[in-house]
C-alpha positions in Angstrom: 83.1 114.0 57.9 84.0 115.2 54.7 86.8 117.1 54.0 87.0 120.2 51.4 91.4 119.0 51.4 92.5 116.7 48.3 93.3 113.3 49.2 97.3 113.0 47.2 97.2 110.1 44.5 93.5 110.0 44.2 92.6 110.5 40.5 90.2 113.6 40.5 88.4 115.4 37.7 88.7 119.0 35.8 89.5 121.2 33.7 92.5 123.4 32.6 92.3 126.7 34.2 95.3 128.6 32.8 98.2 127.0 30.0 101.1 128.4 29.5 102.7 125.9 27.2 105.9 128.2 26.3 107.0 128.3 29.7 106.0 124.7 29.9 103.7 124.4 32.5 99.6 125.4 33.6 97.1 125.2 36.0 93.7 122.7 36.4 91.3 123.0 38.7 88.8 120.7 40.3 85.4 119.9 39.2 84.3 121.8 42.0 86.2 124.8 41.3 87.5 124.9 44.8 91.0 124.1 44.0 93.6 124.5 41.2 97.2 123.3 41.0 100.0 123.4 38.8 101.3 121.0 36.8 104.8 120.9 34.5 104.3 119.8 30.8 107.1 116.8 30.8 106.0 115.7 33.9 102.4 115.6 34.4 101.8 114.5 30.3 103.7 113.8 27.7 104.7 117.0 25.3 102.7 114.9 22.4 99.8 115.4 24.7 100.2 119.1 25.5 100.0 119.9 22.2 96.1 119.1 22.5 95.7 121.2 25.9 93.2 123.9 25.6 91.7 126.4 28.7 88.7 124.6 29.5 89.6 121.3 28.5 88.2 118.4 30.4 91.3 116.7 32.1 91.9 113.9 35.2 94.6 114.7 37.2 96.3 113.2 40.2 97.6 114.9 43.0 100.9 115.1 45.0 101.1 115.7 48.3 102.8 119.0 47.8 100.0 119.7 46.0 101.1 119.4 42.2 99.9 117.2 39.7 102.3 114.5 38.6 100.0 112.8 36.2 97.4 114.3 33.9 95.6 112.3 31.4 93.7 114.5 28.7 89.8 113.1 28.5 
């Protein structure tokens, strides 16, 4: 049966929802659009690769299972 709940670690796709790159940290949500999480720039991705974060930016994103991303690789 599927399930509509993220399995944690699995590498998903998306997009970036909402960036707040002062405060160091934004949101992506799933392809589907049925989920969005947080992730902290210096964490998730390198400050390098924030730099080339946009809203709407195709991203792949794992999961913790809190929730939060903890890895978030710009496509």
């Amino acid at each position: 049966m599927p399930s509509d709940r993220l399995v944690a670690n699995e590498l998903q796709q998306g997009t970036v929802a909402r960036l707040n790159p002062g405060a160091g940290f934004g949101y992506v949500r799933d392809a589907e659009g049925r989920h969005s999480y947080i992730f902290v720039i210096g964490r998730a991705l390198k400050h390098s690769q924030a730099r080339t974060l946009t809203v709407g930016k195709a991203v792949r994103f794992r999961v913790s299972g809190q929730g939060r991303v903890d890895e978030l690789v710009v496509a």
